[in-house]
PATI-563442 format. One record per residue: residue in one letter; chain; x, y, z of N, C-alpha, C in turn. Coordinates in steps of 0.02 Angstrom, whole numbers, plus 50000, padded with zeros to 5 digits. Layout:
N
 rest kette   n_X   n_Y   n_Z  ca_X  ca_Y  ca_Z   c_X   c_Y   c_Z
    A     A     X     Y     Z     X     Y     Z     X     Y     Z
...
! end
This chain:
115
 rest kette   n_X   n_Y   n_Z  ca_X  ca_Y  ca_Z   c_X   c_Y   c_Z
    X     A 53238 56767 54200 53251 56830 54167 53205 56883 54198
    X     A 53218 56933 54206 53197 57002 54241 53188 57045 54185
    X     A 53114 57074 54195 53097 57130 54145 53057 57180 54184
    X     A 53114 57242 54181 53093 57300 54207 53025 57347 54184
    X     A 52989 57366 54179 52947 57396 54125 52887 57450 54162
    X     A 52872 57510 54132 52837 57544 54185 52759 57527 54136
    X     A 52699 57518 54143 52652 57485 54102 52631 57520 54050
    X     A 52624 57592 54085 52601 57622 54032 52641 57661 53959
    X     A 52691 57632 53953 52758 57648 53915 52709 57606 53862
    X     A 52709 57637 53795 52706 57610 53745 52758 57541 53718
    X     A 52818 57564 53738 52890 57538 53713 52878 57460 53760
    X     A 52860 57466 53821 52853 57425 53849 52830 57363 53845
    X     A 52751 57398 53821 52703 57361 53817 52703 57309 53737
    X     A 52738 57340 53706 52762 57310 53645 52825 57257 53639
    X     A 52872 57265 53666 52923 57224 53714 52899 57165 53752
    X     A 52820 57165 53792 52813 57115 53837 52779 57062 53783
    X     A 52728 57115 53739 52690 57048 53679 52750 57012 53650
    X     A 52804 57047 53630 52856 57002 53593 52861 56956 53627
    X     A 52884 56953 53693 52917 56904 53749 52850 56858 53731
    X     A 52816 56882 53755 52745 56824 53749 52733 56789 53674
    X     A 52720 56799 53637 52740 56787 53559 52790 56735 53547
    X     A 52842 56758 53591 52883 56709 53569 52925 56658 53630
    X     A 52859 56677 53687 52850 56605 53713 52933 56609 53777
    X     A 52937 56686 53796 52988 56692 53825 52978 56707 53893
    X     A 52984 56651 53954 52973 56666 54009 53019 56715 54055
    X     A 52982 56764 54090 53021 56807 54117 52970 56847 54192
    X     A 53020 56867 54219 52992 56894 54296 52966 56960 54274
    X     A 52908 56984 54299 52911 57062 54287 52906 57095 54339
    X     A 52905 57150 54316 52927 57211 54391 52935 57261 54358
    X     A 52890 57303 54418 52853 57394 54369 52927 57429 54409
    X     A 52929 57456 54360 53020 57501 54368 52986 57550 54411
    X     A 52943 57597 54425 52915 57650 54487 52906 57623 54544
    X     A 52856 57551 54548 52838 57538 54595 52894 57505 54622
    X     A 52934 57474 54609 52996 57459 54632 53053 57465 54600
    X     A 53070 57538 54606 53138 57553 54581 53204 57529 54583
    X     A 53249 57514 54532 53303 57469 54559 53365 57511 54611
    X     A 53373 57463 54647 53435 57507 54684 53483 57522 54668
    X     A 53522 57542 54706 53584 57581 54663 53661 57522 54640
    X     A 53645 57474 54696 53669 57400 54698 53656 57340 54637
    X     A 53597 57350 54612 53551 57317 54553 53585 57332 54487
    X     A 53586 57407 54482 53610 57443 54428 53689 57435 54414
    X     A 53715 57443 54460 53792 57442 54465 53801 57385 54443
    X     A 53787 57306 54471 53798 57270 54442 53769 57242 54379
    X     A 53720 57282 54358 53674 57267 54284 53731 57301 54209
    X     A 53746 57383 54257 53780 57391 54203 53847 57368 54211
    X     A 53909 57328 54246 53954 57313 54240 53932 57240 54194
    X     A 53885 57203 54197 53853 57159 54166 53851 57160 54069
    X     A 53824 57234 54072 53801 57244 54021 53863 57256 53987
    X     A 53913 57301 54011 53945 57309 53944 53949 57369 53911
    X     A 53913 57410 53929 53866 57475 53893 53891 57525 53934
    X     A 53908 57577 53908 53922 57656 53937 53852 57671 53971
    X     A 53854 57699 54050 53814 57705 54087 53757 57734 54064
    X     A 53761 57797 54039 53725 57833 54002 53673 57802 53956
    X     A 53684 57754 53927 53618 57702 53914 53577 57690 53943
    X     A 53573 57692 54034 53523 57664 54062 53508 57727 54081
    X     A 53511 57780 54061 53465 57841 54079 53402 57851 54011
    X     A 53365 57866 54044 53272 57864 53985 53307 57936 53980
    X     A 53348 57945 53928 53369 58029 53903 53307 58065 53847
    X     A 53250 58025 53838 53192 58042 53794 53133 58053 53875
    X     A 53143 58053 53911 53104 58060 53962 53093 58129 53991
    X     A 53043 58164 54041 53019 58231 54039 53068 58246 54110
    X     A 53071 58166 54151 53124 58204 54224 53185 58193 54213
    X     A 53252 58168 54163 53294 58186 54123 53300 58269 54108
    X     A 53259 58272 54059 53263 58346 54033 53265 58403 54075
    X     A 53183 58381 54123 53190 58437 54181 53249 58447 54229
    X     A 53305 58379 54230 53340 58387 54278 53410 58432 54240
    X     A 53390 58423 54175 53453 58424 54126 53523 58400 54128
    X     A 53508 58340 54145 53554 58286 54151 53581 58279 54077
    X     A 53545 58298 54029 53618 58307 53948 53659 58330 53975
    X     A 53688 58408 54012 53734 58443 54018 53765 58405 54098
    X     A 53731 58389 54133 53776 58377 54196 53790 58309 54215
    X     A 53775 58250 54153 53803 58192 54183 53906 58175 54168
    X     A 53920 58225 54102 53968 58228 54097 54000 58231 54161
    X     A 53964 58290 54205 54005 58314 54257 54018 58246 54320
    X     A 53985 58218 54304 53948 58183 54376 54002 58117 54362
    X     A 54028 58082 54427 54046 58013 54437 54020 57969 54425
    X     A 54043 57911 54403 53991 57852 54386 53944 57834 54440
    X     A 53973 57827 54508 53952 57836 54582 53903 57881 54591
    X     A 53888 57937 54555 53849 58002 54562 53796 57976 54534
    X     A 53791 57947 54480 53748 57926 54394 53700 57883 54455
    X     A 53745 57831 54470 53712 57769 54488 53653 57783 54543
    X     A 53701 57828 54603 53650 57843 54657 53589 57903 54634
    X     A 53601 57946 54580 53553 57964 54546 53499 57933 54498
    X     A 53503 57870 54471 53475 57836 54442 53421 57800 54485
    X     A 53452 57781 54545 53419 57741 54588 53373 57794 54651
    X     A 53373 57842 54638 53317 57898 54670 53243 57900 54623
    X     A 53237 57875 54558 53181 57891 54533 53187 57840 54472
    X     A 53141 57769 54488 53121 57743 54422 53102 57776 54334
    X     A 53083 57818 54336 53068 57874 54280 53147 57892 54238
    X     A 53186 57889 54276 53258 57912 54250 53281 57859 54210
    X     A 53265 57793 54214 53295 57733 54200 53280 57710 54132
    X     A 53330 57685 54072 53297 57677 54032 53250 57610 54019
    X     A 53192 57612 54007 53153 57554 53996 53121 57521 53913
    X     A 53097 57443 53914 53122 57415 53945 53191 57393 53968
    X     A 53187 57354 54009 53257 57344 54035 53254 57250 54065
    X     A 53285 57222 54020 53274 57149 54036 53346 57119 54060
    X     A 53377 57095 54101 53424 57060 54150 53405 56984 54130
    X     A 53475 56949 54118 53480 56898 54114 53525 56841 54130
    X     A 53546 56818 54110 53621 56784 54189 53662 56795 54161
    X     A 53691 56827 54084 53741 56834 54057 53719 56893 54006
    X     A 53706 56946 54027 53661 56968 53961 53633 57033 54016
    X     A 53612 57087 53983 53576 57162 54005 53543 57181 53939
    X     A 53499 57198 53912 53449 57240 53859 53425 57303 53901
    X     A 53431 57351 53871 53428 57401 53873 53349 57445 53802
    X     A 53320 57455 53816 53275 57477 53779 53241 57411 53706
    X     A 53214 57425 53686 53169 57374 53625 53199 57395 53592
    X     A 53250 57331 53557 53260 57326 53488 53263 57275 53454
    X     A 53201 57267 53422 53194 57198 53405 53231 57154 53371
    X     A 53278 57148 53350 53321 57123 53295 53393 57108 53366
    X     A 53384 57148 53409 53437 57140 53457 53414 57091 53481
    X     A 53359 57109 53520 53317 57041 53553 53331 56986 53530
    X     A 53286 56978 53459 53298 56911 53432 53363 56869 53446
    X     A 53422 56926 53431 53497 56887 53429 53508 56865 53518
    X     A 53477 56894 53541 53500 56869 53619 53458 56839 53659
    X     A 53418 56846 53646 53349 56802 53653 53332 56713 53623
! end
């Protein structure tokens, strides 16, 4: 299992004690220092299930600055993706990959059920 996470994210760091807590082995990997590609994503979210727009951090400061609320409507899924994959910061975290399975942000009660 793959867990995306940038460290100093509160959300994160609360997400990894769970995993540990409850004894859940998993790969990690800092979403900046190695951002996922645009290849990663595409197949994470056809994986997932989830309207693209989930894997954008839309509570984030380079979101807002880019004002991606108003222009992802505009944009191709193709557009989203290769924009997503220019800047770890855009991405929503955490973000845990699994062989049948995508999580998208901490929610614990989600976790549990898929976990």
């Amino acid at each position: 299992m793959l867990f995306l996470e940038y460290p100093k994210c509160s959300t994160c760091r609360k997400a990894k004690k769970w995993l540990d807590e409850n004894g859940i082995a998993y790969e990690d990997r800092h979403i900046i220092e190695e951002n996922p590609t645009k290849e990663e994503l595409k197949e994470w979210y056809e994986k997932s299930g989830l309207p693209l727009k989930r894997f954008f951090n839309t509570s984030g400061m380079k979101y807002r600055e880019l004002k991606l609320k108003d222009r992802l409507p505009d944009m191709s899924e193709d557009e989203q993706l290769t924009l997503l994959a220019t800047d770890g910061m855009l991405v929503k975290r955490p973000l845990v990959i699994g062989d049948d399975f995508v999580l998208t942000g901490f929610k614990e009660q989600q976790w549990k059920e898929t976990l």
